[in-house]
C-alpha positions as CSV (number, residue, x, y, z in Angstrom):
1,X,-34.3,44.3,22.9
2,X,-35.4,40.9,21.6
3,X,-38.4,41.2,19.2
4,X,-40.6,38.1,19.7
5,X,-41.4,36.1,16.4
6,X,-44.8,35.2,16.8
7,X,-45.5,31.2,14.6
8,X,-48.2,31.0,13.2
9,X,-50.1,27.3,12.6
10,X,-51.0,26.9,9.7
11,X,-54.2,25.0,8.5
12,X,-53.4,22.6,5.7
13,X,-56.7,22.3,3.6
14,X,-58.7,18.6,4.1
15,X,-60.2,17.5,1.0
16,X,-63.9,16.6,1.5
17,X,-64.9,13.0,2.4
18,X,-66.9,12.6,-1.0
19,X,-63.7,13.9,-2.6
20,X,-61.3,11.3,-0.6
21,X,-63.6,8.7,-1.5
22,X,-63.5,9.3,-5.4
23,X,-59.7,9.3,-5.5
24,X,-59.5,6.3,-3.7
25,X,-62.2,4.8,-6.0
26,X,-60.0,6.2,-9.5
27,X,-57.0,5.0,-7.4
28,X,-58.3,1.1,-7.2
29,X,-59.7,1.6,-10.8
30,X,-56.0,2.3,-11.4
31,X,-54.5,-0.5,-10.0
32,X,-56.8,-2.9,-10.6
33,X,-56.4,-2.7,-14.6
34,X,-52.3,-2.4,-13.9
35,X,-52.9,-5.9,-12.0
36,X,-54.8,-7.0,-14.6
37,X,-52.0,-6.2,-17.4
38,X,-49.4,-7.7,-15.3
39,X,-51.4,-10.9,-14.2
40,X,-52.1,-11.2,-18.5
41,X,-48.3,-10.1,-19.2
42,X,-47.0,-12.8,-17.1
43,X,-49.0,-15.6,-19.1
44,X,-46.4,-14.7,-22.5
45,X,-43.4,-16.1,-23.1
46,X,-41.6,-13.3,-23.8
47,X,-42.8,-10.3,-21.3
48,X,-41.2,-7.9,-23.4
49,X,-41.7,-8.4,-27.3
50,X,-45.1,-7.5,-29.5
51,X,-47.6,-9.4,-27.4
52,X,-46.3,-7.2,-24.3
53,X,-46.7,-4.5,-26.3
54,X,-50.1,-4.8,-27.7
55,X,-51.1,-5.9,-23.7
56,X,-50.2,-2.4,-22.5
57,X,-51.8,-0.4,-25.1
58,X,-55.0,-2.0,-24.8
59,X,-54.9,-1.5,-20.9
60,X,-53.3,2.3,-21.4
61,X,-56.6,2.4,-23.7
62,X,-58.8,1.4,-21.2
63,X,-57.5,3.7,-18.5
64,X,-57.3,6.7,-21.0
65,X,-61.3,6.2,-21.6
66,X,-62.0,6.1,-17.7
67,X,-59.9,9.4,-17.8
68,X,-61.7,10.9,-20.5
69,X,-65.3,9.9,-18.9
70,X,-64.2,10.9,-15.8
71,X,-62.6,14.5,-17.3
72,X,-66.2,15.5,-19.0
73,X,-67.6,16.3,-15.7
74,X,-67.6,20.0,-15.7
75,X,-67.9,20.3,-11.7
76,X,-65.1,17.2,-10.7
77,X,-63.0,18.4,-7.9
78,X,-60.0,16.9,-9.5
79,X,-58.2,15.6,-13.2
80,X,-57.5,12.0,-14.0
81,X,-53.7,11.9,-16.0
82,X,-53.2,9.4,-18.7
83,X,-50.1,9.0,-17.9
84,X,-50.7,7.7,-14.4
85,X,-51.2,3.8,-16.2
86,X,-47.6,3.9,-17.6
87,X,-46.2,5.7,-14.6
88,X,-47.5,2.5,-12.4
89,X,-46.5,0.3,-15.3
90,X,-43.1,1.6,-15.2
91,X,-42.4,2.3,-11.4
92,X,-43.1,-1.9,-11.2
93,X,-40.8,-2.5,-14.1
94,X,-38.2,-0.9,-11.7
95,X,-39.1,-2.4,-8.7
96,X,-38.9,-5.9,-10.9
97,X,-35.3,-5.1,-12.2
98,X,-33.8,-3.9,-8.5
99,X,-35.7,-7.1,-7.2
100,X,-33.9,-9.4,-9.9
101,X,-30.7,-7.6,-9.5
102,X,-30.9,-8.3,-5.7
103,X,-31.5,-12.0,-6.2
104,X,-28.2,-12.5,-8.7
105,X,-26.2,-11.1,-6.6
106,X,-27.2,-12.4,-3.5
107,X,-27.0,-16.3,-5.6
108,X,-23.7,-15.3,-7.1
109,X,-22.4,-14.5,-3.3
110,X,-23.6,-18.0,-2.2
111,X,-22.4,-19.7,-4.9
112,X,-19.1,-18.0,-3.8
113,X,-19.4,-19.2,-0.4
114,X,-19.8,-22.9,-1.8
115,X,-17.0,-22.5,-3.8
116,X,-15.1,-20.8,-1.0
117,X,-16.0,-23.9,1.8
118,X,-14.3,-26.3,-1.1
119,X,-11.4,-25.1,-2.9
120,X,-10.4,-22.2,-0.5
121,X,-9.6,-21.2,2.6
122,X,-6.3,-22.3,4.9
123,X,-7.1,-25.8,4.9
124,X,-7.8,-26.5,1.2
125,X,-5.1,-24.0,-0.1
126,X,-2.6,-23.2,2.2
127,X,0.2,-21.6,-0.2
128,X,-2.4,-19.5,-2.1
129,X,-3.8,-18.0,1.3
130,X,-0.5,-17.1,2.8
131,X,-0.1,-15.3,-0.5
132,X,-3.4,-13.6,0.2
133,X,-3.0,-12.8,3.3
134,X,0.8,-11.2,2.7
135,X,-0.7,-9.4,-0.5
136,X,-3.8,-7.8,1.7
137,X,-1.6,-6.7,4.3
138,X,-3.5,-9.5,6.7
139,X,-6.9,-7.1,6.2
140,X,-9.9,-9.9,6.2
141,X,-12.1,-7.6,3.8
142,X,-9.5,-7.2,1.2
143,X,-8.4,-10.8,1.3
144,X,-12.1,-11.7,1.0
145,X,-11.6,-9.3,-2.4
146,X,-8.8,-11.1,-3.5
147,X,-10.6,-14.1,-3.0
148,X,-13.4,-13.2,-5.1
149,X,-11.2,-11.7,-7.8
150,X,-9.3,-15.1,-8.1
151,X,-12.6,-17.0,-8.0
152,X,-14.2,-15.2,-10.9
153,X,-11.2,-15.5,-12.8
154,X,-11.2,-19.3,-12.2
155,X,-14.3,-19.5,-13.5
């Protein structure tokens, strides 16, 4: 005989409204001093030398005295990290440096492209794209490779 399994729901826990309320407050006390270091950061000429440098600490000081001010209360229903101002800090950093990355290549492509309507193709360079097209077996992907193998190496 088949024993039934009985599934039981369970209840996740709701914080309180008074208690979503304050972490969404600490939350835009958060992000408003990271915007603030990154609107002041992007005034310096150079975003990562001393100046930078001296930016974040003051602003990691300011949200490390909310924390601490926030942390005396002996009944708070949660703890402020320090930590959380560099964690924001960096997470944007990242998002910055994939964001860059994603532009270079995506202007190095076009700038193949250009290069590509000009000097290469059948009509420009006949000889060189039968030799292409014979050393990539006639595949269109790995002639494009070629292609941008012996544009890079052009240039």
């Amino acid at each position: 005989m088949e024993e039934k399994k009985t599934v039981q729901n369970e209840v996740k826990e709701v914080d309180p409204r008074f208690v979503r309320r304050l972490k969404l407050k600490k939350q835009e006390t958060l992000d408003t001093i990271v915007n603030l270091f990154f609107t002041h950061r992007s005034d310096l000429k150079d975003l990562e030398g001393e100046e930078a440098d001296a930016l974040f600490v003051k602003y990691r000081n300011m949200w490390i005295a909310e924390c601490k001010a926030f942390n005396r209360i002996n009944r708070r229903p949660f703890t402020l990290r320090g930590d959380a101002f560099a964690d924001s800090v960096n997470k944007i950093l990242e998002m910055e440096k994939i964001q860059n990355k994603k532009l270079k290549e995506e202007k190095e492509e076009k700038d193949f492209k250009e290069w590509f309507k000009e000097y290469g193709g059948w009509a420009n360079n006949f000889f060189r794209s039968l030799w292409f097209w014979v050393k990539s077996f006639g595949d269109g992907k790995k002639q494009q490779n070629v292609w941008k193998h012996y544009y890079i190496s052009t240039l």
